[in-house]
C-alpha positions in Angstrom: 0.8 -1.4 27.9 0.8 0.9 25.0 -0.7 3.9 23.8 -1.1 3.0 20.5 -5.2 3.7 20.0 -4.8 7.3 21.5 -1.7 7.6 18.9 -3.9 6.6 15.8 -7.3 9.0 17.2 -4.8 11.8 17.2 -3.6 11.6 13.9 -6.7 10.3 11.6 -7.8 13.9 12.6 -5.3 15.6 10.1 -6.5 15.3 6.4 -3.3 14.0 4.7 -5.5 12.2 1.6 -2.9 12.3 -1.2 -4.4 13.5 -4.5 -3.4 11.8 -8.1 -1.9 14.0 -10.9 0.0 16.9 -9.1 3.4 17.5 -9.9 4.8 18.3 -6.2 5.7 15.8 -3.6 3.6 15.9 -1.1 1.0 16.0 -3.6 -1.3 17.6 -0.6 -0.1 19.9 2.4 -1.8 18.3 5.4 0.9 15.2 4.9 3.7 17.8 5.8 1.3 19.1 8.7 1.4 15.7 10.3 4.8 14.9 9.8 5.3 18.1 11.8 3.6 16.8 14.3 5.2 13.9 14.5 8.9 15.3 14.0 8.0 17.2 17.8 7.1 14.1 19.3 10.3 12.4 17.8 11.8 15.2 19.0 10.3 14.9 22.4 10.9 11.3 22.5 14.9 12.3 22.3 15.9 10.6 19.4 18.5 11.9 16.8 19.3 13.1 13.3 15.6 14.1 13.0 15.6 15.6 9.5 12.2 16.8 7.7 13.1 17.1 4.3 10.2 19.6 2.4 8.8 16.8 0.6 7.5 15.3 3.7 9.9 12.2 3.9 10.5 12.5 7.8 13.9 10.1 9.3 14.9 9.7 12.4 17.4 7.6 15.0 16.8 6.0 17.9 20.6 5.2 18.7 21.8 2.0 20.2 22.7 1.5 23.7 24.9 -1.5 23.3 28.3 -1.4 22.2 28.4 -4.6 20.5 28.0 -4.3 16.3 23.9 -5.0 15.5 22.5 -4.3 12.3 20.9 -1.2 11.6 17.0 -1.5 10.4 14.2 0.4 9.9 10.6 0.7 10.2 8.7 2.9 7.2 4.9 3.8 7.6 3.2 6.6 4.7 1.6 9.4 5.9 -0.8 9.6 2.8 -4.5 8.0 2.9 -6.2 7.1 0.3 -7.8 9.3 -3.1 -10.6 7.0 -3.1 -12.5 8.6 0.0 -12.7 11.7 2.1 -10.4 12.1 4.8 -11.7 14.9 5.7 -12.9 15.5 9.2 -12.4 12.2 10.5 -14.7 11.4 13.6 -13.6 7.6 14.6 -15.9 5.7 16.6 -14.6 3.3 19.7 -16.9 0.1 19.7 -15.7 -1.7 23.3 -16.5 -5.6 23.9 -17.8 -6.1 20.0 -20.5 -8.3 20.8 -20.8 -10.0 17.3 -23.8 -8.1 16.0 -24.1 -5.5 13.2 -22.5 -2.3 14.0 -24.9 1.1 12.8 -21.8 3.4 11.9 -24.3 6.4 10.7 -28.2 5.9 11.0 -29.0 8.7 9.0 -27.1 7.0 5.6 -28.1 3.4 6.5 -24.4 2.3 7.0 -24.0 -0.4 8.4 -21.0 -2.9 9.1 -22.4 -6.3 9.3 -21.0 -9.4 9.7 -23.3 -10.6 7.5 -21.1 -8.9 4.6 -17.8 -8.9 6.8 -17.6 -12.0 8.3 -14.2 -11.4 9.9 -16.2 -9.5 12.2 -16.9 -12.3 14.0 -13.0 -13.1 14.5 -13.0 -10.2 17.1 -16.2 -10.9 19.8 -15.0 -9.3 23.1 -12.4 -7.1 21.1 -12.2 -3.2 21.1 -12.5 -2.0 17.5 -12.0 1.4 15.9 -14.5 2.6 13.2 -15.5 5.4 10.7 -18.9 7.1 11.7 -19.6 5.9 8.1 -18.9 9.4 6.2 -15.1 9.2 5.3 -12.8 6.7 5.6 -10.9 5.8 8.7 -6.9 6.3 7.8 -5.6 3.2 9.3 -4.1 2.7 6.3 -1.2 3.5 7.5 -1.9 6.1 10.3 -1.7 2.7 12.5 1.4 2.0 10.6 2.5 4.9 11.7 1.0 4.7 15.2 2.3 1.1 16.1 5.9 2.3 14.7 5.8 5.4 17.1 4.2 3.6 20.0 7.3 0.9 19.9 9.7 3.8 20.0 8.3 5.4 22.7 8.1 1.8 24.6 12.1 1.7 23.7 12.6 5.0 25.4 11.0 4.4 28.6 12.6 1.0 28.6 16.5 1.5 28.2 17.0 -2.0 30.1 15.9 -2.9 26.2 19.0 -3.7 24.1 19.1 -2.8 20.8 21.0 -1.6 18.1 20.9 1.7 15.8 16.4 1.6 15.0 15.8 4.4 11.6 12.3 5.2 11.5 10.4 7.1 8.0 7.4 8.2 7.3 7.0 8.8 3.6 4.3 10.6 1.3 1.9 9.7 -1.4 2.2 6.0 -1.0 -1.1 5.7 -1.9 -0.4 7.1 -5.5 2.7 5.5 -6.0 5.2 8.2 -5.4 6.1 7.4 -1.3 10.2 6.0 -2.6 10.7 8.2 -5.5 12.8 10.9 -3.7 13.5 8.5 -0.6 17.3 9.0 0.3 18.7 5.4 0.6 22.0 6.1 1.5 21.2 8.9 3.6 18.6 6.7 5.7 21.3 4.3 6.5 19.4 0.9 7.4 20.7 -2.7 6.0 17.1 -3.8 5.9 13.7 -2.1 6.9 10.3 -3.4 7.1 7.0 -1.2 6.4 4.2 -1.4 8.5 1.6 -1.5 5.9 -0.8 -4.5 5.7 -3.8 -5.8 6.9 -5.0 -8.0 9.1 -3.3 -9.5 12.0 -0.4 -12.4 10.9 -0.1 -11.0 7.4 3.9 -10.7 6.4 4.5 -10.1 2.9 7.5 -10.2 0.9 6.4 -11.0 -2.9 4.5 -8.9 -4.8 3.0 -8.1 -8.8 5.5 -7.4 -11.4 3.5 -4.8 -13.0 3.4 -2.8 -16.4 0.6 -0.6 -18.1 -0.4 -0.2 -21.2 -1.9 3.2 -23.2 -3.5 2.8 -26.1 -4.8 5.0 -28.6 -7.1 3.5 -31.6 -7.1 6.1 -34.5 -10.8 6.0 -36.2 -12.2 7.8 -39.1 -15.7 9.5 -38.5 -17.9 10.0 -41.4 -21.7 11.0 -41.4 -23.6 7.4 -40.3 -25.5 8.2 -43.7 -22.8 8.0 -46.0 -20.1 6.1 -44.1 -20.0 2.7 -46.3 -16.6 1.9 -47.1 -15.3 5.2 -45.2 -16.1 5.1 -41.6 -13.7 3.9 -39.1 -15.1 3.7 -35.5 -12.3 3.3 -33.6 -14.4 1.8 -30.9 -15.0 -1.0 -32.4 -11.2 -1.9 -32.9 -11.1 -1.3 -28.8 -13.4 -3.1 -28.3 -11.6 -6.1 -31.0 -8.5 -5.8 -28.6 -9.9 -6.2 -25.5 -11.6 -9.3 -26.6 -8.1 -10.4 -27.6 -7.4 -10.3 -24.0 -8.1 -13.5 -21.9 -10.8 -13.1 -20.5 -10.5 -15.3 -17.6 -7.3 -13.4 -16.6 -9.1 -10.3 -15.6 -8.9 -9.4 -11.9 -12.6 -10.3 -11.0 -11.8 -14.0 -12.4 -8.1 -14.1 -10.4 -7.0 -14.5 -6.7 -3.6 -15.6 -4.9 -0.9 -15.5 -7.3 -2.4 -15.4 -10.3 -2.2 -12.4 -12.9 -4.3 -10.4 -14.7 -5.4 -7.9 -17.3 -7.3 -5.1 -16.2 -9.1 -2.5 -18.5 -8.6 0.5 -16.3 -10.2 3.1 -18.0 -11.7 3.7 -21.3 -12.5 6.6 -23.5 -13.6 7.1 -27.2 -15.4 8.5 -29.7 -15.7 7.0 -33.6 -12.5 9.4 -34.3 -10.1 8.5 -31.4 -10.8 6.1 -28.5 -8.5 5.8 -25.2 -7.5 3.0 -23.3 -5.4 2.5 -20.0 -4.7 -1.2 -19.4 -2.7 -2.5 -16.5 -0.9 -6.3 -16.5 0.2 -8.0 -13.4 2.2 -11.3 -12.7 3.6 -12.7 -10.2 6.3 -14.6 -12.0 8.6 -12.6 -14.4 8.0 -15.1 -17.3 4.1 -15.0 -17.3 4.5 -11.1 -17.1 7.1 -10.9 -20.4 4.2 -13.1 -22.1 1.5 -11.0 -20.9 3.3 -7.7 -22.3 3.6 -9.8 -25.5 0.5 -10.9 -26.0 -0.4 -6.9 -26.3 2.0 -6.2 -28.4 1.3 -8.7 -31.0 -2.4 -8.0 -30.9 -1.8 -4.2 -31.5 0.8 -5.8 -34.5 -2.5 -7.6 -35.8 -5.1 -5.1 -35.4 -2.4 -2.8 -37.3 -2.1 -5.3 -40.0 -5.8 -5.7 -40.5 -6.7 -2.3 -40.6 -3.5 -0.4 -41.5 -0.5 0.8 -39.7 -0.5 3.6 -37.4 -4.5 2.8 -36.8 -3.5 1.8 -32.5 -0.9 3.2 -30.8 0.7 1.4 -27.8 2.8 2.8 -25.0 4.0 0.1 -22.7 5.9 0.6 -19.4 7.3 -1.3 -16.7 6.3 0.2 -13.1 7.5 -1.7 -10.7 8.8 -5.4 -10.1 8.7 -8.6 -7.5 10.1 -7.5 -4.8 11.1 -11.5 -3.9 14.2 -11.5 -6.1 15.5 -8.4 -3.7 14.4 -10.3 -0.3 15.7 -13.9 -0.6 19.0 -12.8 -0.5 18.3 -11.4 2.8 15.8 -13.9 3.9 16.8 -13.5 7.5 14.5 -10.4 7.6 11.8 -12.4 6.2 12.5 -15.5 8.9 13.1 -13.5 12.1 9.4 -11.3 11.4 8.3 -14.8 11.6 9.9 -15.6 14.7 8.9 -12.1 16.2 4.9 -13.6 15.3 5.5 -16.5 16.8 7.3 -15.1 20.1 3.6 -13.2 20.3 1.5 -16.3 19.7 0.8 -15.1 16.0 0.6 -17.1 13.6 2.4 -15.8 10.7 0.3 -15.8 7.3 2.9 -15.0 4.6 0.6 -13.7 1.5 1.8 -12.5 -1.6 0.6 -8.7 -2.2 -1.6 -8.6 -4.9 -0.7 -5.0 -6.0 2.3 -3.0 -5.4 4.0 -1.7 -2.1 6.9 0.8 -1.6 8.9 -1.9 0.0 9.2 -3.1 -3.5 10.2 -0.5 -5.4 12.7 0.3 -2.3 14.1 -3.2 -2.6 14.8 -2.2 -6.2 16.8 0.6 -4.9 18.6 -1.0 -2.3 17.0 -1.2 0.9 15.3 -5.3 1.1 11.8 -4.4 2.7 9.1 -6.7 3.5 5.9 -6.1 5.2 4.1 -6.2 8.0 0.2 -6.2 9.5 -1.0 -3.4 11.0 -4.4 -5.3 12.2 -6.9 -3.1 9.7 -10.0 -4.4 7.6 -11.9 -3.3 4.6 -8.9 0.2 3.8 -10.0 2.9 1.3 -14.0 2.8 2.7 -16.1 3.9 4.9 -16.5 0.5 6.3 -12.5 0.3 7.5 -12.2 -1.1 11.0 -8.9 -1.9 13.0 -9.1 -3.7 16.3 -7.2 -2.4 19.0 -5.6 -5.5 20.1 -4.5 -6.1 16.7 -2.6 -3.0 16.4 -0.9 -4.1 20.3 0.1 -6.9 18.7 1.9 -5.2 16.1 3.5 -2.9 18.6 4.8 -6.7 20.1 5.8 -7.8 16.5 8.2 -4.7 16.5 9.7 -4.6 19.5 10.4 -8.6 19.0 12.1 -7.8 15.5 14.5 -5.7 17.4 15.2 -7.8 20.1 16.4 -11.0 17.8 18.4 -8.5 15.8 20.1 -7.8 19.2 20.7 -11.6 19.7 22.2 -12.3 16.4 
């Protein structure tokens, strides 16, 4: 009915992994090499006001062919994959009838995708699944975003009988480290709401997500010889080490699920002179994440009291916020993607996102987002898997979205 697999083999095989702490947007070229690719088949496709803009952000228009007034929305999928694994030569296998049993993806390296540590395998016996060869990663995330969103435009073409209204479509860069709305044109793009195509597994719709800050710190030490140090030394990893402890440590991500928040040491670097530390805090709820922010603040205030001011440093910024105040507003987008899932015989799991999304920070800007499945397991490994039928479904999901925008 689709040709949504053959769209996702062709484009895992560009290398668009985005890469942390450049200073140009795309922060690597084979993003704009793909978005190439896909403004020709746009192109090809016949839509309109196709504009590739040299940071990668690619739009486009399918116009409406009714003349009745229908909102405009859109549908947003990143072109980026993730830093944490090659993307590199990408050779997907095709696994038809899954039969239940562990899957070898590469003998050589012992891979193996097991059901025994993936259980959800066994939610797709008799299903076609897409894997890694057990090397890189796959690039589902969102390449099937991406895939699903083209292959429901391309269903829309060949189907004017379809009535719909005005349909933008984007596909953004470096999602994956955090920069996929920073330059996205709003106004330009022209949609009342949109919806990315961006989660996981089949049913998911997401519209709430971590109100999230992080926090640098720098602990000044003093560093004397170990043999003479009494009453000099200042080992500023040992004050780290006193403010992390002042953390809770049952709010740390490993001890947290559904919508509770967290502290999370990040990173850490030090020496007795000068020790580093990135710390990031999530909440759900705006209230619990003022507190959160507090509760750092006043330990640094302590640790500065009892051993001298100026000894930690603390830079604390907001990064992004719950997209849920932005959405409810507009919960119609929200109540007819569950409609769409049920129209399909989906059951709709509505999950808050326990990390951040560009919907968010594009409902902060304007444009109420939520999200929706793509059908894709285990992201960011070599053990990522997305079954075909899944990603059919999401084609389904789309093209039902637009229809009950019609019928409004």
């Amino acid at each position: 009915m689709f040709d949504v697999m053959d769209r996702l083999l062709n484009y895992v095989k560009f290398n668009t992994k985005s890469k942390e702490d450049m200073e140009v947007t795309p922060s690597t070229k084979g993003q704009l090499i793909l978005a190439e690719v896909l403004k020709k088949e746009l192109t090809a496709l016949g839509l309109e006001d196709i504009k590739l803009s040299e940071n990668s952000y690619l739009e486009a228009t399918l116009p409406k062919n009714v003349d009745k007034k229908i909102r405009t929305i859109g549908f947003i999928a990143h072109l980026d994959t993730s830093p944490d694994m090659s993307g590199e030569n990408v050779k997907p296998r095709i696994v038809n009838n899954y039969d239940g049993e562990a899957i070898i993806l590469n003998e050589e390296k012992n891979v193996i995708l097991s059901p025994a540590d993936f259980p959800e395998l066994k939610d797709y016996i008799g299903k076609t699944l897409i894997t890694t060869d057990g090397t890189t990663l796959l690039g589902a995330d969102d390449k099937a975003g991406i895939a699903e969103i083209m292959a429901a435009i391309s269903y829309l073409v060949n189907n004017p009988q379809i009535k719909h209204g005005d349909i933008k479509v984007c596909f953004t860069p470096d999602e994956e480290i955090g920069h996929g709305a920073q330059l996205f044109d709003i106004e330009g793009f022209g949609a009342e709401v949109a919806y990315t195509i961006d989660g996981g597994t089949i049913g998911e719709l997401e519209y709430e997500n971590f109100n999230a800050a992080y926090a640098e710190v720098k602990v000044n030490g003093r560093n004397v010889h170990p043999g003479s140090a009494k009453n000099k030394m200042i080992n500023s990893m040992h004050i780290a080490s006193e403010l992390i402890n002042m953390l809770p440590c049952n709010e740390r991500p490993e001890f947290t699920e559904g919508y509770e928040g967290f502290y999370h040491l990040n990173a850490i670097k030090g020496t007795v002179e000068e020790t580093e530390l990135d710390i990031i805090i999530r909440d759900f709820n705006k209230e619990d994440f003022e507190k959160k922010k507090e509760l750092i603040k006043r330990a640094v205030q302590l640790l500065n009291f009892k051993y001298g001011d100026g000894r930690i440093e603390l830079n604390l910024k907001d990064q992004y916020y719950n997209m849920k105040e932005k959405i409810e507003p507009v919960k119609y987008a929200v109540d007819i993607a569950i409609e769409a899932m049920k129209m399909v015989n989906i059951q709709p799991n509505i999950v808050p996102i326990r990390g951040g999304t560009d919907g968010a920070r594009l409902s902060y800007m304007g444009l109420p987002t939520p999200n929706i499945f793509t059908g894709g397991h285990n992201f960011h490994g070599k053990y990522e898997f997305i079954p075909v039928e899944s990603m059919e479904k999401a084609v389904q999901v789309i093209l039902k979205i637009i229809q009950l925008y019609s019928e409004e």
